[in-house]
N, C-alpha and C positions, 0 to 999 in steps of 0.2 A: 789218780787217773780214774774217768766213773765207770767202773764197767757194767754198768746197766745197758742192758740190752734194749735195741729202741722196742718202741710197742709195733706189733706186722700191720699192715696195711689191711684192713678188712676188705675180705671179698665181697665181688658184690652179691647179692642173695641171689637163689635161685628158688624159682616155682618147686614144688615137691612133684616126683614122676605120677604122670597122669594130667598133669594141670598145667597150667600156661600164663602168664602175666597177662593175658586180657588182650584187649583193646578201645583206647579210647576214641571218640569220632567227636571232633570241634564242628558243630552242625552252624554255618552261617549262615543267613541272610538278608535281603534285602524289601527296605520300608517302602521301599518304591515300586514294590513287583506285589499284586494283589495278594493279601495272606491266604497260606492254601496251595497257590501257586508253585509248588516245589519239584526240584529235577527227579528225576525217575532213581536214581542213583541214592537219593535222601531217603526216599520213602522207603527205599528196599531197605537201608540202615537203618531208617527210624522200627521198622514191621520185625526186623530180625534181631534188634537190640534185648539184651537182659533187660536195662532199665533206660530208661531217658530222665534225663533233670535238666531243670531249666530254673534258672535263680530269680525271674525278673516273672511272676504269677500276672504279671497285666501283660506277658508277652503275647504282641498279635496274633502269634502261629498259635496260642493253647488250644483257644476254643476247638478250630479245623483239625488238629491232633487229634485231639480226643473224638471230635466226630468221627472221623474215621476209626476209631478203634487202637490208639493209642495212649495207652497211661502215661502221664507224665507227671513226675515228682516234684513237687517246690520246692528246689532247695540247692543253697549253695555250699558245693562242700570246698575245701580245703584240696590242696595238690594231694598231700597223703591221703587225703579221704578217697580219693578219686581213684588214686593207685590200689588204695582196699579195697575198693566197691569191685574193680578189674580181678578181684584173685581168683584163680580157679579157672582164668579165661573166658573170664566173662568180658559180655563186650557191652560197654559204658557209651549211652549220648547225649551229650551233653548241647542242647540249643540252647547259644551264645545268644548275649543279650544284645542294643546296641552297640557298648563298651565295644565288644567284643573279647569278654573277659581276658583283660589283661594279668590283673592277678589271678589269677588263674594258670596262665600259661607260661607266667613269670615261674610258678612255683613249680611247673613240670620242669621248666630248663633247667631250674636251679636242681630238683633232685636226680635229672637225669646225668648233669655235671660233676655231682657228689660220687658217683659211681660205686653208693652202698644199697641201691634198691633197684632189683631188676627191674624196667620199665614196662609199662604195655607198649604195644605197639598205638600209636601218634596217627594221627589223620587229621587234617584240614577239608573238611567236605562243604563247597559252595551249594548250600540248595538251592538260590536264586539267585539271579544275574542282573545287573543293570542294564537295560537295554539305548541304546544310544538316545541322548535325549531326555534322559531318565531324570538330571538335576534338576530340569526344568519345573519339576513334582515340586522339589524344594523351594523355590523360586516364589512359586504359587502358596505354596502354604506359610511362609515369610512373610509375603503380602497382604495373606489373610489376616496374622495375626497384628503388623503392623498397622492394616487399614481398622484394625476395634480397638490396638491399644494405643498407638501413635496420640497424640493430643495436636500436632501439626497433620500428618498424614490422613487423619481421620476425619480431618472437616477440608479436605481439598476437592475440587470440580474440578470436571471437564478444561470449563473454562479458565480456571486457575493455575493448572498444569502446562494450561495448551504452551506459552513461553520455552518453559523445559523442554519439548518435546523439539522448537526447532535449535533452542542452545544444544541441546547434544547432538541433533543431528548435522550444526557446524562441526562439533569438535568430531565427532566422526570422520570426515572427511578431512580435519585436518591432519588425524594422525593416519588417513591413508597418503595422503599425498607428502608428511614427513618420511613415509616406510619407518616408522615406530612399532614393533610388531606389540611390545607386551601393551602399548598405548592405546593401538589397535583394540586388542582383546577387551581390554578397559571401557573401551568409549563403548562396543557394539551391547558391552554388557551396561551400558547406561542408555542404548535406545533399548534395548530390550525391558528394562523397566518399564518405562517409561508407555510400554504396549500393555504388559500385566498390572501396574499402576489404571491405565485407564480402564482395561477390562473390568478390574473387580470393584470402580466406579460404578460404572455400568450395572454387574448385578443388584444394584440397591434402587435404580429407576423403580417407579411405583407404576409404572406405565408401557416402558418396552424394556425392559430386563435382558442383557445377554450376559456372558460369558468368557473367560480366555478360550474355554473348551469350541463354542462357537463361533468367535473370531476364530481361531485354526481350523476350524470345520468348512468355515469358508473359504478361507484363503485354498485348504487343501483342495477345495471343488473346483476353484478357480482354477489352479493350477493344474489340474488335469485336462479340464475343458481346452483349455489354450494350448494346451501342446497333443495335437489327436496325434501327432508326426511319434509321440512315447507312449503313452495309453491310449491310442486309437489305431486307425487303419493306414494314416494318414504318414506320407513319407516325404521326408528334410532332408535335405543333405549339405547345406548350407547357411548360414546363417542367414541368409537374405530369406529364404525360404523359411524359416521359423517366423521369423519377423512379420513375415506374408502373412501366416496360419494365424501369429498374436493377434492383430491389427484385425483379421474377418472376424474369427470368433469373439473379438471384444466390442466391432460394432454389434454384432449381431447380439449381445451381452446387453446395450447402453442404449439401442437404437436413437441414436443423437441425433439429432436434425441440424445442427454444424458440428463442424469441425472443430471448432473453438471450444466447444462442451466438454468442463471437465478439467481445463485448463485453469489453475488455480490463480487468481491476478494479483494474490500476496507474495508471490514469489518474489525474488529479486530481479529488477529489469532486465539483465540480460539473459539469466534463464528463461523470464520470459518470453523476451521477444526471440529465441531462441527456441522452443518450445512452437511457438505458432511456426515461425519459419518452417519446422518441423513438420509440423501438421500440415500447413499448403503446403508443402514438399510433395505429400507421400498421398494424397487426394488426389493430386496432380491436376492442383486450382493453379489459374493464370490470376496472382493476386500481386499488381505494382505496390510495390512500398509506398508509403503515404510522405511527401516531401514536405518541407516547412525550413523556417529557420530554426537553429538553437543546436545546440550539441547534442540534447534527447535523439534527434531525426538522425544524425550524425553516430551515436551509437548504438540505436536501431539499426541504419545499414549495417554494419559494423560486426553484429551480432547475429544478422541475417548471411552475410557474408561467411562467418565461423563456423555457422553450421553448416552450410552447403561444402565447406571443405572439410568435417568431420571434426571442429575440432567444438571443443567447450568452451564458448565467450566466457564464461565464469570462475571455470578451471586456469584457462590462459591468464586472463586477470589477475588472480591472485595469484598466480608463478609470479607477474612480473613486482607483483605489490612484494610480494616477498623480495627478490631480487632489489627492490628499493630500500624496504628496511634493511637490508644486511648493508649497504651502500651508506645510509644515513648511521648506523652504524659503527661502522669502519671511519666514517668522516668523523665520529666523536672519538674515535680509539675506542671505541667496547670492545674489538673485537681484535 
C-alpha cells in the first residue's frame, strides 16, 4: 500500500502587504481612425501608467505618444514578464500591435487558469473606434496596391472596364430580384469595385486627375442639394413631393434644353423607351408615339404603356423570361 502522501496543491501567491498585483491595460486600436486620434479614457491610462510597451517600434501611434509626452518602451515581453513588470501595483500598458497580441493574451489565460500566480487586474481599453464606413479605407488601399502590383489590373482603362461595370450591374439586380441576400451582399460589393477601380484610374490622368475622395465629395454635394426637404428649409411629406424637389433642383443643376438630355441611348430598349415615356410624363409634353410597322413600334407602345401604370417593361420582362426558363426546364425533367 503507498502511503505517500499526495504533494498539497500550491496556493496561489499573494502580493506582500502594502503592494498589489498591478494592473495590466490591452490598449487597441484602429488603422482606420487618424493616428493620435485616441478616446479620452486612453490618454488618461496612457498619462497615469508606470510604463507603456508597445512590441511593433513602426507602430503608427509611437510618434503622437511621445509627442505628447509619453515614453514608450520597445518591447515584447512574455505573459510572466508582464505580470513582473505589474508587481508592486504597478499599472502596465501595453499598445497591441495589429495582431492584436495574441500571444500575449494567450499566455495571461493560460497563467491566470494555472491559479499559482496572483494576476493583475485585466483590461481591454478600445482607444479608437471604427466608424461606419470605416472598411471602405481598406477597400481603397487594396486598390492602391493592386493598381502598382496587378500585371492585369495595372494596365486597365476606363475604357477596358466600362463591360464590367454593366456585367455586374446585371448581376446586381439579378440577385435582387432572386431575394439572394448573402448574393446580394456579393454583387453590391462587385459594383462597388468597380466605382474605386475607376476612381484610382482616374487619379493617374495627366490632365484632369480625380479621386474616390472627389467622386464622394460630389455625389455627397449632390445629395444634399436635392433634398433641401433634409438639409434645407424645404418641406416633403410625400414621396411625390421629394420627387418634385429631385426633378427642380436637377434641372436647375443640368439646365438642359430637352428633356431627352442625359438620357443614355445604350441602355436596353425597353428601359429606354421607358425612360423617355418617363420624361414626357413628368414635363407634361403632348408627345404621340411615333407609329410604323414592325414589332420595335409594337414594343415601344408596350413599354410606354408600363410605365404610365408603374410598372418596369424590363423588370416584367424578365419575370416572365424567367417564368419560361423554369417551364423549358420542367419540359426537359431538370427540375
Amino acid at each position: 500500500m503507498n502511503t505517500t502522501s499526495p504533494e498539497p496543491t500550491p496556493e496561489p501567491t499573494t502580493p506582500a502587504p502594502g503592494t498589489g498585483a498591478g494592473r495590466i491595460v490591452l490598449l487597441t486600436t484602429s488603422h482606420r481612425v487618424a493616428p493620435g486620434l485616441l478616446s479620452w479614457p486612453a490618454w488618461q491610462a496612457l498619462r497615469t501608467a508606470d510604463r507603456v510597451l508597445c512590441a511593433d517600434g513602426a507602430h503608427p501611434q509611437l510618434p503622437y505618444l511621445r509627442e505628447a509626452g509619453t515614453a514608450v518602451d520597445e518591447a515584447a515581453p512574455t505573459a510572466e514578464e508582464l505580470v513582473g513588470h505589474c508587481a508592486g501595483g504597478r499599472t502596465v500598458v501595453v499598445v497591441a500591435t495589429g495582431e492584436g497580441e495574441p500571444a500575449l493574451t494567450d499566455g495571461l489565460a493560460r497563467l491566470a487558469g494555472s491559479g499559482r500566480v496572483h494576476m493583475p487586474e485585466l483590461e481591454l481599453l478600445p482607444a479608437s473606434y471604427d466608424l461606419p464606413g470605416a472598411r471602405l479605407l481598406d477597400l481603397v488601399q487594396v486598390m492602391d496596391r493592386i493598381r502598382e502590383e496587378c500585371p492585369w489590373s495595372s494596365r486597365k482603362t476606363h475604357e477596358g472596364l466600362a463591360k464590367y461595370a454593366i456585367e455586374e450591374a446585371y448581376e446586381l439586380v439579378e440577385a435582387i430580384e432572386a431575394g439572394d441576400r448573402d448574393e446580394l451582399r456579393e454583387e453590391l460589393g462587385d459594383v462597388l469595385l468597380q466605382v474605386v477601380f475607376h476612381a484610382r484610374i482616374a487619379q493617374e490622368d495627366p490632365d484632369a486627375p480625380f479621386s474616390v475622395d472627389d467622386v464622394a465629395a460630389g455625389i455627397v454635394a449632390k445629395l444634399i442639394h436635392r433634398h433641401p426637404h433634409v438639409f434645407g428649409d424645404e418641406s416633403a411629406s410625400t414621396p411625390e413631393e421629394v420627387k418634385e424637389h429631385w426633378l427642380r433642383t436637377k434641372a436647375a443643376e443640368k439646365q438642359r434644353k430637352s428633356v431627352t438630355d442625359g438620357v443614355p441611348l445604350g441602355q436596353p430598349g425597353l428601359a429606354l423607351a421607358a425612360k423617355l415615356t418617363s420624361r414626357v410624363r413628368t414635363a407634361g409634353l403632348d408627345v404621340p408615339l411615333p407609329t410604323g410597322d414592325g414589332i420595335g413600334y409594337e414594343l415601344l407602345a408596350l413599354a410606354a404603356r408600363a410605365e404610365t401604370e408603374g410598372v418596369d417593361p424590363e423588370a416584367a420582362l424578365r419575370a416572365a423570361a424567367r417564368a419560361y426558363r423554369d417551364a423549358i426546364r420542367r419540359t426537359e425533367g431538370q427540375d
